[in-house]
PDB file of the backbone (N, CA, C, O) and the ligand in Angstrom, with CONECT records:
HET     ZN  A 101       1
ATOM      1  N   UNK A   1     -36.343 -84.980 -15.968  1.00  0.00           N
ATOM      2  CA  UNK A   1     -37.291 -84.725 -14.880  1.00  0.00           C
ATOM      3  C   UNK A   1     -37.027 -83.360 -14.235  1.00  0.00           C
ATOM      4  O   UNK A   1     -37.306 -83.062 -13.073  1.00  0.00           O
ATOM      5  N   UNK A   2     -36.448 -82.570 -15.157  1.00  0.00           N
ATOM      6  CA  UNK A   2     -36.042 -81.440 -14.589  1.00  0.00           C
ATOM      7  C   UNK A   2     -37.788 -80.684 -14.423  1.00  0.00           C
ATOM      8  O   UNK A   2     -38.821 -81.131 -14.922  1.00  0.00           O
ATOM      9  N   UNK A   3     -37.610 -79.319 -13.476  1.00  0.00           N
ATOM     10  CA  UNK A   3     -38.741 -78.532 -13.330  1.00  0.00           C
ATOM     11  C   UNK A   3     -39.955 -79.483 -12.512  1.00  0.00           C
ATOM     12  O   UNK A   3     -40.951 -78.780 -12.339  1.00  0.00           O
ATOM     13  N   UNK A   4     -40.120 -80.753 -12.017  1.00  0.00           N
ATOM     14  CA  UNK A   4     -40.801 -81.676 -11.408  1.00  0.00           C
ATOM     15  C   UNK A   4     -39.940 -81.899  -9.948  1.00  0.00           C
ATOM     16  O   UNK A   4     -38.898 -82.457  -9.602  1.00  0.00           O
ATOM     17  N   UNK A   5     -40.988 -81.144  -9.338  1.00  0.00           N
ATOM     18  CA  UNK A   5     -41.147 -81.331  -7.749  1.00  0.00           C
ATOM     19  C   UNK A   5     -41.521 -82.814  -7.064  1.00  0.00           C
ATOM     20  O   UNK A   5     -42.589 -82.924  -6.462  1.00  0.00           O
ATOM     21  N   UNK A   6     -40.527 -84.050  -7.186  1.00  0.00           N
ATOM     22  CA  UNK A   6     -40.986 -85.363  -7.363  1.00  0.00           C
ATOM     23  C   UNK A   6     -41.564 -85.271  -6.000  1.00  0.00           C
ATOM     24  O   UNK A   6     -42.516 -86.020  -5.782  1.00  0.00           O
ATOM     25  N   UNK A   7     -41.158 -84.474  -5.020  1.00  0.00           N
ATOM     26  CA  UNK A   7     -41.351 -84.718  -3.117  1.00  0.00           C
ATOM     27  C   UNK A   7     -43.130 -84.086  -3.279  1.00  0.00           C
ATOM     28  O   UNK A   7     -44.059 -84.461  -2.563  1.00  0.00           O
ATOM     29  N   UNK A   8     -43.199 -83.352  -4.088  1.00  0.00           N
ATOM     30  CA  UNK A   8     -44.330 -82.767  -3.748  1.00  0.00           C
ATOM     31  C   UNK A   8     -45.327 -83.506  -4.467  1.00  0.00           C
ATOM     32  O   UNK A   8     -46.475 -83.375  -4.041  1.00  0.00           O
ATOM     33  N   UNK A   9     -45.166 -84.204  -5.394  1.00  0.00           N
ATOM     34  CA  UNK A   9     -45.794 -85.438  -6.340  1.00  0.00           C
ATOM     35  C   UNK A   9     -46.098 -86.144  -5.558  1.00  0.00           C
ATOM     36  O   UNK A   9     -47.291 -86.367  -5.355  1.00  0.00           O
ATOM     37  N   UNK A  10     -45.029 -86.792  -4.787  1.00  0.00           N
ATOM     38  CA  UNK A  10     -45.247 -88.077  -3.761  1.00  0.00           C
ATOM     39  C   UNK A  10     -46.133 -87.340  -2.903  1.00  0.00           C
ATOM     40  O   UNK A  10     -47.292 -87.684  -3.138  1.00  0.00           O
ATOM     41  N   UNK A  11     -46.066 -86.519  -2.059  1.00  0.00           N
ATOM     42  CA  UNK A  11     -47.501 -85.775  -1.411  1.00  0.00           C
ATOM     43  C   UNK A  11     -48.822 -85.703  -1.294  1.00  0.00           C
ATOM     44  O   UNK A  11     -49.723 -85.849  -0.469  1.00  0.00           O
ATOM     45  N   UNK A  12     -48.564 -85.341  -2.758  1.00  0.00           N
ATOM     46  CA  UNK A  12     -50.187 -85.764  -3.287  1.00  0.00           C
ATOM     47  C   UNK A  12     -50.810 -86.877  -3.447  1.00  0.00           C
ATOM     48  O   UNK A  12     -51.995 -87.105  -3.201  1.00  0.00           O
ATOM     49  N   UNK A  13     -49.656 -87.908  -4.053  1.00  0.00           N
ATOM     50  CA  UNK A  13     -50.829 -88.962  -4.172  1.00  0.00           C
ATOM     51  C   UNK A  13     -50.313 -89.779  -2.786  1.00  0.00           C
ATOM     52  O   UNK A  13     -50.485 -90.997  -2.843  1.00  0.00           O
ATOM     53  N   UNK A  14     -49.918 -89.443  -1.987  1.00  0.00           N
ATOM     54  CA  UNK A  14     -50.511 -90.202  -0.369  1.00  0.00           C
ATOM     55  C   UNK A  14     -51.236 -89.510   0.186  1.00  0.00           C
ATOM     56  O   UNK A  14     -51.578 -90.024   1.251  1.00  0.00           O
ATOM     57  N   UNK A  15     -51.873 -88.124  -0.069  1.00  0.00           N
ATOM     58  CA  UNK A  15     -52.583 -87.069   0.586  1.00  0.00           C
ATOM     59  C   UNK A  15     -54.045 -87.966   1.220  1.00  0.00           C
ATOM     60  O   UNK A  15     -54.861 -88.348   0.381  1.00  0.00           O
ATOM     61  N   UNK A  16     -54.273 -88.226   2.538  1.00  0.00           N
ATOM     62  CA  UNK A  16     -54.709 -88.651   2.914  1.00  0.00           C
ATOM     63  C   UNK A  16     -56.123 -87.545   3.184  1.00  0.00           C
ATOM     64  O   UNK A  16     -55.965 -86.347   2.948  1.00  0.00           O
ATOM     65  N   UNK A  17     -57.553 -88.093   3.716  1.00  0.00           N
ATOM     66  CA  UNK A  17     -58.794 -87.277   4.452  1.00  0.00           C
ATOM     67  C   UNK A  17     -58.282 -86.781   5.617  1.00  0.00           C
ATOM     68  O   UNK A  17     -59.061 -85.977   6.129  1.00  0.00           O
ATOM     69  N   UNK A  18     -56.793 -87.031   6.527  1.00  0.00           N
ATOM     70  CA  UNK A  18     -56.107 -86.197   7.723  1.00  0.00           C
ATOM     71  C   UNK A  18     -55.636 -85.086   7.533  1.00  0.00           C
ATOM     72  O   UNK A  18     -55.836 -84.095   8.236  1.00  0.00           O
ATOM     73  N   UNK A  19     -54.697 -85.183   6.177  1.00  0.00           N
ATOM     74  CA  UNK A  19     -53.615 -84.716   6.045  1.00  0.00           C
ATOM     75  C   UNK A  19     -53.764 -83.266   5.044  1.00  0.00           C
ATOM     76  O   UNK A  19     -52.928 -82.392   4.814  1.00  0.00           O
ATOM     77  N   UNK A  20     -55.441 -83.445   4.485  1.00  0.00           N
ATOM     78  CA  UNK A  20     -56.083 -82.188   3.747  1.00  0.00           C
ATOM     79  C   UNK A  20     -56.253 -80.986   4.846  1.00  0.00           C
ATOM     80  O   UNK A  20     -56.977 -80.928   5.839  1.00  0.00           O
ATOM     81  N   UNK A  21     -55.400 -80.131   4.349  1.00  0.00           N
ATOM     82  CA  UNK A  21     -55.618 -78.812   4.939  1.00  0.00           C
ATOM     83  C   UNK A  21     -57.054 -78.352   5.356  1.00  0.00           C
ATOM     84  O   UNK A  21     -57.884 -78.263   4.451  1.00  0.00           O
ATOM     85  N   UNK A  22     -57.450 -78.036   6.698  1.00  0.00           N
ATOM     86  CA  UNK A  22     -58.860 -77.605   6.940  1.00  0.00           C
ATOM     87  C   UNK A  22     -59.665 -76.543   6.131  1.00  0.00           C
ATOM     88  O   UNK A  22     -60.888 -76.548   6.266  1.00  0.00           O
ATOM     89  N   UNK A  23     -59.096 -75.654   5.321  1.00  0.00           N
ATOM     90  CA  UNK A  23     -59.672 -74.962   4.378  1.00  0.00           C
ATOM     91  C   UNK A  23     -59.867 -75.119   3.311  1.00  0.00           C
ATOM     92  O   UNK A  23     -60.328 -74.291   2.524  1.00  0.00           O
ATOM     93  N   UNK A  24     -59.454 -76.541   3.032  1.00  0.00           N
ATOM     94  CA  UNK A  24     -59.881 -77.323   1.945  1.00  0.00           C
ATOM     95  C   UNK A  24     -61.432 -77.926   1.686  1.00  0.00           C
ATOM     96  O   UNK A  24     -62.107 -78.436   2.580  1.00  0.00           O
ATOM     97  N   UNK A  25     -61.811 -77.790   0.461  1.00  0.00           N
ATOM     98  CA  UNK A  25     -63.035 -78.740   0.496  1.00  0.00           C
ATOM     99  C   UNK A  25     -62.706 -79.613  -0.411  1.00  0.00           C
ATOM    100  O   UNK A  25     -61.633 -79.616  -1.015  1.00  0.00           O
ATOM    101  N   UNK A  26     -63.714 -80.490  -0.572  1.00  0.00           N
ATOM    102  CA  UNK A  26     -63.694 -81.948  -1.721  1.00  0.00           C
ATOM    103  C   UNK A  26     -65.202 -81.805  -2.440  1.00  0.00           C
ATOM    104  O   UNK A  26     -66.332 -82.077  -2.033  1.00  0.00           O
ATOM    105  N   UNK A  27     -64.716 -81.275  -3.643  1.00  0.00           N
ATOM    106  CA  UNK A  27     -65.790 -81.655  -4.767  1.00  0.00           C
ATOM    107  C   UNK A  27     -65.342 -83.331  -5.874  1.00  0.00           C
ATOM    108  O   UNK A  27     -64.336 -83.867  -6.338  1.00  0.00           O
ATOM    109  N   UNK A  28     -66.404 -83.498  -5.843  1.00  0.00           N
ATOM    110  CA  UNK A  28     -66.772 -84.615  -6.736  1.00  0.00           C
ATOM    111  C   UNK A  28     -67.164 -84.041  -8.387  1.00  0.00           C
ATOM    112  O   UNK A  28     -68.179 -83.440  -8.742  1.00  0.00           O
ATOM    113  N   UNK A  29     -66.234 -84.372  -9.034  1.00  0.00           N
ATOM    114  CA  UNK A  29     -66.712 -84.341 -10.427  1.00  0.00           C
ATOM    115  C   UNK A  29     -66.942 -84.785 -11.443  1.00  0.00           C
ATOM    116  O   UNK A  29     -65.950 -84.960 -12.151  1.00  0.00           O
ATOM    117  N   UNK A  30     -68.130 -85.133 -11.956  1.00  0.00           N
ATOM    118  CA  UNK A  30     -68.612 -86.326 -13.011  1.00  0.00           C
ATOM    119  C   UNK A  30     -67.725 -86.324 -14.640  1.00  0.00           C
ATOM    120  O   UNK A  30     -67.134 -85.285 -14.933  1.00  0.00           O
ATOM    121  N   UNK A  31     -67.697 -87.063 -15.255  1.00  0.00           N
ATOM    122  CA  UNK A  31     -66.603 -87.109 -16.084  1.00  0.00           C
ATOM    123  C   UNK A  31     -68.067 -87.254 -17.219  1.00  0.00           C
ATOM    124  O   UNK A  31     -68.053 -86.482 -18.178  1.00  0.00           O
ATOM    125  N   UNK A  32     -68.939 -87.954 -17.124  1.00  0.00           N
ATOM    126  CA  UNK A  32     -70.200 -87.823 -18.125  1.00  0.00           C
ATOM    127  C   UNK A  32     -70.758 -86.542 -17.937  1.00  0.00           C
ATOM    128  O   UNK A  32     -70.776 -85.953 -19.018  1.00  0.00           O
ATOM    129  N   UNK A  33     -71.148 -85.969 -17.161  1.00  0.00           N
ATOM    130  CA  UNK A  33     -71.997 -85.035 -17.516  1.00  0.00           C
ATOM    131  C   UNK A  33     -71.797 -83.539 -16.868  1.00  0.00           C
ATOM    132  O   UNK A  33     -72.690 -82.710 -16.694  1.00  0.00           O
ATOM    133  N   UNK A  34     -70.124 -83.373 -16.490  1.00  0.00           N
ATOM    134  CA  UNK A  34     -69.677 -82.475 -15.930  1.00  0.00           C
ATOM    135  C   UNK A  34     -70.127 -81.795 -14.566  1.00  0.00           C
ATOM    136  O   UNK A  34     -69.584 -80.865 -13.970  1.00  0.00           O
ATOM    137  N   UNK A  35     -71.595 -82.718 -14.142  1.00  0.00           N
ATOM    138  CA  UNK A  35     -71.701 -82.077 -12.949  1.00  0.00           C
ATOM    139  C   UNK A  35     -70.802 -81.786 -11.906  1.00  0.00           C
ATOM    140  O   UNK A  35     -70.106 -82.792 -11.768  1.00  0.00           O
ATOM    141  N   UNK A  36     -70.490 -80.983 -11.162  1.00  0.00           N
ATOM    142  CA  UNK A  36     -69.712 -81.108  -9.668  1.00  0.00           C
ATOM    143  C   UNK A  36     -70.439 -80.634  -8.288  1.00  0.00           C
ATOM    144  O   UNK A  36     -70.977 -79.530  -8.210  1.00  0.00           O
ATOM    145  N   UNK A  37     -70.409 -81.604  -7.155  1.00  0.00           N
ATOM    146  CA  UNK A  37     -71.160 -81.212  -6.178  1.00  0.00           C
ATOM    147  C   UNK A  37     -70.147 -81.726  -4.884  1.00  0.00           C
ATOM    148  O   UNK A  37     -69.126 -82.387  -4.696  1.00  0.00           O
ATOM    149  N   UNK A  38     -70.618 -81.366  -4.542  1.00  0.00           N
ATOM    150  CA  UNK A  38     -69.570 -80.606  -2.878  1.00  0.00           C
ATOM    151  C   UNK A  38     -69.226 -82.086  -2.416  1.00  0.00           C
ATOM    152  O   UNK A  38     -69.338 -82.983  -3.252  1.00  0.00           O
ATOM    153  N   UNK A  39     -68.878 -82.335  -1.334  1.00  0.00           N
ATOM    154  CA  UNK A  39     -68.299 -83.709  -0.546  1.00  0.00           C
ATOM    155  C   UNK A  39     -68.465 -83.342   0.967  1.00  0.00           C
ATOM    156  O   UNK A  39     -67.758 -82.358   1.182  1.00  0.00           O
ATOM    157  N   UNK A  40     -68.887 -83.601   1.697  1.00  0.00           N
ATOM    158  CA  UNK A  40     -68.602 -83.361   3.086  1.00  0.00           C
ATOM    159  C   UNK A  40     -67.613 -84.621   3.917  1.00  0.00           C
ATOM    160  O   UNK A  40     -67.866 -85.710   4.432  1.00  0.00           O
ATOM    161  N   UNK A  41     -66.310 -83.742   3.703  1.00  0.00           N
ATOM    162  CA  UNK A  41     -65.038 -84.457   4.094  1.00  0.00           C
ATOM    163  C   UNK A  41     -64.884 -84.480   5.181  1.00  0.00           C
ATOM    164  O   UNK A  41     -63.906 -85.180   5.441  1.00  0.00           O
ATOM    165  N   UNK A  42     -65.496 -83.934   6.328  1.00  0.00           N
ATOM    166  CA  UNK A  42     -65.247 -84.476   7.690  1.00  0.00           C
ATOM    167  C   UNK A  42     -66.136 -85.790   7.972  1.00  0.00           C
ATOM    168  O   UNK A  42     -65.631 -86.702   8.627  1.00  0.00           O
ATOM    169  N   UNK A  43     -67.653 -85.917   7.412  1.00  0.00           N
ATOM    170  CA  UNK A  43     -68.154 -86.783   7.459  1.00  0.00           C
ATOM    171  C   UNK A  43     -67.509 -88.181   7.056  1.00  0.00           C
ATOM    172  O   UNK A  43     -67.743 -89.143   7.787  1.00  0.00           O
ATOM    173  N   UNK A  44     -66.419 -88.401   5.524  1.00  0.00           N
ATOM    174  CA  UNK A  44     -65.918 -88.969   4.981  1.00  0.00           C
ATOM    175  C   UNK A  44     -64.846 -89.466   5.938  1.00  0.00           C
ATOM    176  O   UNK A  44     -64.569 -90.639   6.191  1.00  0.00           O
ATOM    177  N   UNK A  45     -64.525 -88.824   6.219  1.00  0.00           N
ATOM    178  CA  UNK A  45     -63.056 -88.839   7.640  1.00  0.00           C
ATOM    179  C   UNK A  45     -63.926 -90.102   9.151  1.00  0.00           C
ATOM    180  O   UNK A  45     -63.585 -91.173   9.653  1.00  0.00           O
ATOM    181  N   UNK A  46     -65.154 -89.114   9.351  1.00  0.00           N
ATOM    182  CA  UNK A  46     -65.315 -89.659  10.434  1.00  0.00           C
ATOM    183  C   UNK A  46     -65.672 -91.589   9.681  1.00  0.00           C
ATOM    184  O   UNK A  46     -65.121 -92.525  10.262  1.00  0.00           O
ATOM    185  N   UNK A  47     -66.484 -91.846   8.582  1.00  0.00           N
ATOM    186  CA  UNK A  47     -66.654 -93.072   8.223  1.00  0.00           C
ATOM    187  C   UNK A  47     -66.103 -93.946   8.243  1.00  0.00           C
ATOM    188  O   UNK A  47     -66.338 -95.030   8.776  1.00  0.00           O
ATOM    189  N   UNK A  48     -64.544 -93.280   7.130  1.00  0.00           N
ATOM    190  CA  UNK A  48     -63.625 -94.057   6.760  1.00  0.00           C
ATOM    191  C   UNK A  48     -62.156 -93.528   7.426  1.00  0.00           C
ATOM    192  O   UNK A  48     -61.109 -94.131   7.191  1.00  0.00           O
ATOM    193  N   UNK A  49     -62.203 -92.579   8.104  1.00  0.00           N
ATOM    194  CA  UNK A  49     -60.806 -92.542   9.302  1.00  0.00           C
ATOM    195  C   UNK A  49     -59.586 -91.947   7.798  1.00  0.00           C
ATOM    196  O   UNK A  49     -59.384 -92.201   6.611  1.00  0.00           O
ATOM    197  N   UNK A  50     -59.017 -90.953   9.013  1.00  0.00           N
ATOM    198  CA  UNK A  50     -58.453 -89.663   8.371  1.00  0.00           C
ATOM    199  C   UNK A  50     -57.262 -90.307   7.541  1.00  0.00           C
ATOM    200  O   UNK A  50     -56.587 -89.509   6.890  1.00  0.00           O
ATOM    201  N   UNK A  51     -56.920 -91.651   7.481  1.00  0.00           N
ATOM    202  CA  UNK A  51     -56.037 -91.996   6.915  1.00  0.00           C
ATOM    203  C   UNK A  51     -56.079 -92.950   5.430  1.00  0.00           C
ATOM    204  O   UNK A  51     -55.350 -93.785   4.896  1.00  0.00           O
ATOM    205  N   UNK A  52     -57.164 -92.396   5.184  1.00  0.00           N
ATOM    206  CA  UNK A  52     -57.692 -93.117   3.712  1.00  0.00           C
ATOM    207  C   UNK A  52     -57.458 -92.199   2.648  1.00  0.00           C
ATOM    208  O   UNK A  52     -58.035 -91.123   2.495  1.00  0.00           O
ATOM    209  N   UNK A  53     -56.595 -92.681   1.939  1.00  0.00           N
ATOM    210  CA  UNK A  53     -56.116 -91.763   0.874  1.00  0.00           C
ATOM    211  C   UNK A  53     -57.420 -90.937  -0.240  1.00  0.00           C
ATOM    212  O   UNK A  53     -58.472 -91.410  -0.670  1.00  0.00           O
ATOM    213  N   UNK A  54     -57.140 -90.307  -0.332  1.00  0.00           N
ATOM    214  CA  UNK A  54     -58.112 -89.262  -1.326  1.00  0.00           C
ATOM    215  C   UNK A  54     -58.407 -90.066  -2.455  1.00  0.00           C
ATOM    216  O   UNK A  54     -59.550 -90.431  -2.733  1.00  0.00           O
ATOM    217  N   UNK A  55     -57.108 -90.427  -3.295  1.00  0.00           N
ATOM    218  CA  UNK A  55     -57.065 -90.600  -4.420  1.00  0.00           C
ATOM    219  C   UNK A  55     -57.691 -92.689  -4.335  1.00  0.00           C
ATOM    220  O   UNK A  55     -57.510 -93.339  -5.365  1.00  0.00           O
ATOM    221  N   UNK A  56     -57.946 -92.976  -3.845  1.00  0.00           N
ATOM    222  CA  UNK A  56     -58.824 -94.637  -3.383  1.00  0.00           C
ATOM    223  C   UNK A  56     -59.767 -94.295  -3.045  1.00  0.00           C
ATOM    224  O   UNK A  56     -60.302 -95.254  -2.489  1.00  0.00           O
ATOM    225  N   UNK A  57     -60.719 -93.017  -2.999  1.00  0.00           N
ATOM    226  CA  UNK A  57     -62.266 -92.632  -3.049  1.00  0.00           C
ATOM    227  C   UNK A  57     -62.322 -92.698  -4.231  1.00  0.00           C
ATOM    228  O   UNK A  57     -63.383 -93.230  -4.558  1.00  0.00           O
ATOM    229  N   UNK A  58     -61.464 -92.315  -5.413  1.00  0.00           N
ATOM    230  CA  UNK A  58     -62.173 -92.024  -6.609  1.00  0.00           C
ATOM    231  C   UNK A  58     -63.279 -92.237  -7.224  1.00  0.00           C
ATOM    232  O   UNK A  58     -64.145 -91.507  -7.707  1.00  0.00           O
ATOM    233  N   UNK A  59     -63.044 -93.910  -7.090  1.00  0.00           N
ATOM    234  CA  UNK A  59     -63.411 -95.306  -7.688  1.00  0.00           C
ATOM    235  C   UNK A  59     -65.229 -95.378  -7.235  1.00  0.00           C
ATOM    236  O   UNK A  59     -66.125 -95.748  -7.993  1.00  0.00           O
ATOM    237  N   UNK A  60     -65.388 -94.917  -5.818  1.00  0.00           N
ATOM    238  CA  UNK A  60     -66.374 -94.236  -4.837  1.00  0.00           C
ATOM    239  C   UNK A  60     -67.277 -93.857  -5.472  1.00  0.00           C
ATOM    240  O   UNK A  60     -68.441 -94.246  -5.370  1.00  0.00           O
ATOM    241  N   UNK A  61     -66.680 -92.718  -6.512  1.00  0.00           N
ATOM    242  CA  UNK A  61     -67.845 -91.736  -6.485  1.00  0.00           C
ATOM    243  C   UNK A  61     -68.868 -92.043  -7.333  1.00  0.00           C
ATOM    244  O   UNK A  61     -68.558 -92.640  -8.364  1.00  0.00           O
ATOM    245  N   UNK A  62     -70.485 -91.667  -7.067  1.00  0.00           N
ATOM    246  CA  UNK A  62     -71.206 -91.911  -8.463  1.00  0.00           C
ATOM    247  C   UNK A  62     -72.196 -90.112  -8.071  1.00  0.00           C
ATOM    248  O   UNK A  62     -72.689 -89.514  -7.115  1.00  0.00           O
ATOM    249  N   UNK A  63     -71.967 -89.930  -9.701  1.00  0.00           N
ATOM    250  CA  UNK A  63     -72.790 -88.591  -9.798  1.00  0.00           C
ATOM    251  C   UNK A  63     -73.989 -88.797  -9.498  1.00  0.00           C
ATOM    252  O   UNK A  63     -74.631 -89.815  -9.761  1.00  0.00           O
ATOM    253  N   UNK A  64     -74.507 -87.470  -8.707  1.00  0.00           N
ATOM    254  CA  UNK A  64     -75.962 -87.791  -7.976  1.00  0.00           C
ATOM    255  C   UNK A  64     -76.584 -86.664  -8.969  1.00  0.00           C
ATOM    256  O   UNK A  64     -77.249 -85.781  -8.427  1.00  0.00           O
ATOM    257  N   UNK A  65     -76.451 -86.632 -10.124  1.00  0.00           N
ATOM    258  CA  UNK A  65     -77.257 -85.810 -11.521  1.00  0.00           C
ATOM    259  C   UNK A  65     -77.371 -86.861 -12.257  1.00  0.00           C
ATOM    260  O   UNK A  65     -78.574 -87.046 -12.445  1.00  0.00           O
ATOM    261  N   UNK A  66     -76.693 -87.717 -12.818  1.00  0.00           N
ATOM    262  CA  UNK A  66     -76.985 -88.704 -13.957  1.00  0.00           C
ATOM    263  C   UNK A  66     -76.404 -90.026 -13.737  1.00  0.00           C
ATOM    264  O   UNK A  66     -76.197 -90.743 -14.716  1.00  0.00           O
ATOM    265  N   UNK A  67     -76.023 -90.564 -12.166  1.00  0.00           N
ATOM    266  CA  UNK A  67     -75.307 -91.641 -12.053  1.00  0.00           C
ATOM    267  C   UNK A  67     -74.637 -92.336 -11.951  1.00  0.00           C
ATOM    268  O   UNK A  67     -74.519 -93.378 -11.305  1.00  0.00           O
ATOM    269  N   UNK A  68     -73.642 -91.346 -13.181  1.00  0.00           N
ATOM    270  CA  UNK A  68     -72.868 -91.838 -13.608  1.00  0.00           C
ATOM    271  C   UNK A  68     -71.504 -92.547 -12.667  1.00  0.00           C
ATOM    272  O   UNK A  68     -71.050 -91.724 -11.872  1.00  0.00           O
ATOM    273  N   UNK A  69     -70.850 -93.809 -12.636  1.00  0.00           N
ATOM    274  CA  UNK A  69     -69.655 -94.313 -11.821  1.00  0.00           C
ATOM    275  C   UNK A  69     -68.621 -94.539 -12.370  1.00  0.00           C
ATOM    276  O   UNK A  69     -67.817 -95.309 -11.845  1.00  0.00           O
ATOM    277  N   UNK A  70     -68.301 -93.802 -13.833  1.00  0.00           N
ATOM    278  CA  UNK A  70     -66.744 -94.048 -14.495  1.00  0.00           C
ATOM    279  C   UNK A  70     -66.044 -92.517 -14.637  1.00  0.00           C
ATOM    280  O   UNK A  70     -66.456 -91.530 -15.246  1.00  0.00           O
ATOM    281  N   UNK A  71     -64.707 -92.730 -13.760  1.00  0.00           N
ATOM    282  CA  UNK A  71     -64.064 -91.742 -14.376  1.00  0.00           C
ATOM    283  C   UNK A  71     -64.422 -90.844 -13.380  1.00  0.00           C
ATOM    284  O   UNK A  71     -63.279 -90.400 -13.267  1.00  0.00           O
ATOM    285  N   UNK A  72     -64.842 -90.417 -12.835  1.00  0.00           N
ATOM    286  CA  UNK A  72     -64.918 -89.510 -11.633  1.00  0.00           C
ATOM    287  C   UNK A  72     -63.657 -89.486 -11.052  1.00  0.00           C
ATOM    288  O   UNK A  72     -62.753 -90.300 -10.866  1.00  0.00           O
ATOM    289  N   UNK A  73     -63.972 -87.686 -10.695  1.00  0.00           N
ATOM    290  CA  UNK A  73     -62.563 -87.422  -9.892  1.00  0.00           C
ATOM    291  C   UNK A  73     -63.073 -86.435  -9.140  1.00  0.00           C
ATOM    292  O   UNK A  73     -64.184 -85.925  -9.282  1.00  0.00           O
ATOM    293  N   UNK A  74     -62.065 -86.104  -8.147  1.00  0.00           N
ATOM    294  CA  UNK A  74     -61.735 -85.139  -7.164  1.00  0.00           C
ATOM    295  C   UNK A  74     -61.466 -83.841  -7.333  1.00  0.00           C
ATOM    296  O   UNK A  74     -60.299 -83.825  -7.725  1.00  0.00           O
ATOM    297  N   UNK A  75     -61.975 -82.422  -7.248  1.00  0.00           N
ATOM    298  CA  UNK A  75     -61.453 -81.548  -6.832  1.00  0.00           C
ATOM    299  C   UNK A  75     -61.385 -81.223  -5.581  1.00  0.00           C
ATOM    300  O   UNK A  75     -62.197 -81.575  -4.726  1.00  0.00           O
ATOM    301  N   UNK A  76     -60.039 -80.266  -5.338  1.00  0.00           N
ATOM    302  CA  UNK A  76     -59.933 -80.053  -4.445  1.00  0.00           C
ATOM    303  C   UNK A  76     -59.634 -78.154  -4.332  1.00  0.00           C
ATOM    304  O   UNK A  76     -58.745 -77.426  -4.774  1.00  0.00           O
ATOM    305  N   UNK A  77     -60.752 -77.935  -3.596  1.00  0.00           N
ATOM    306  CA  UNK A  77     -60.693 -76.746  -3.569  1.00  0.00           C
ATOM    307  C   UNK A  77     -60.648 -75.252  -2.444  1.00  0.00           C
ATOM    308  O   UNK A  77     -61.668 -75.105  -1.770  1.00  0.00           O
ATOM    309  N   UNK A  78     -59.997 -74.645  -2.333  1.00  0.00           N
ATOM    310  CA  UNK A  78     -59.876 -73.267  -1.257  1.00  0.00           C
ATOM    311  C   UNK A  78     -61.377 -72.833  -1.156  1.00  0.00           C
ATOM    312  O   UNK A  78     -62.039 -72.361  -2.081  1.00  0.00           O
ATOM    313  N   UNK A  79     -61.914 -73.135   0.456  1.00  0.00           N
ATOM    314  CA  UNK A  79     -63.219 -72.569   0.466  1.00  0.00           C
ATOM    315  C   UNK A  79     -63.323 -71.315   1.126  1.00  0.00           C
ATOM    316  O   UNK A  79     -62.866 -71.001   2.225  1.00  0.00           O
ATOM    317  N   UNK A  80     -64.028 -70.589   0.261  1.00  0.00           N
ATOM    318  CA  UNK A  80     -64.161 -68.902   0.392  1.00  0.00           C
ATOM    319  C   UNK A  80     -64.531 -68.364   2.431  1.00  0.00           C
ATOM    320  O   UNK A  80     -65.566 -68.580   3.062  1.00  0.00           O
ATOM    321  N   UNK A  81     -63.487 -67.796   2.830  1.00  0.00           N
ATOM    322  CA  UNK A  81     -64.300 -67.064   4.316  1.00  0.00           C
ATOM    323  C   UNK A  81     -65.288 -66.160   3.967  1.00  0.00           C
ATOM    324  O   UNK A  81     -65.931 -65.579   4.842  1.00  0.00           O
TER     325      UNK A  81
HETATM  326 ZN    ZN A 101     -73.116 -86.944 -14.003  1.00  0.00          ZN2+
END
């Protein structure tokens, strides 16, 4: 397990909708048809409260191009000033 940052592993996957850096955004990305479209994560926060892990939306998402609800995931990305 050498070269593996296990503290920073554990980080991530408790990384909560609080605990995401404010210059962060949340894209949604379809695993069928590669679409990706934005997330509005404060809205998500205010719904489901800043302490809902990122990675337990996954399951959430369905692509709003083709539907699709398997396999979807999260980016997470630095939004441009
Ligand atoms: Zn799709």
């Amino acid at each position: 397990m050498k070269h593996i940052d296990i503290n920073q592993a554990k980080r991530n996957i408790r990384a909560t909708l609080g605990t995401l850096e404010e210059w962060y955004v949340l894209l949604g990305n379809c695993y069928a048809c590669e679409h990706i479209g934005m997330l509005d994560r404060w809205e998500l926060q205010r719904r489901l409260g800043r302490d809902t892990r990122i990675k337990a939306l996954e399951v959430m998402l369905a692509c709003t191009k083709c539907g699709n609800r398997q396999f979807n995931g999260f980016c997470i990305a630095k939004q441009k000033r």
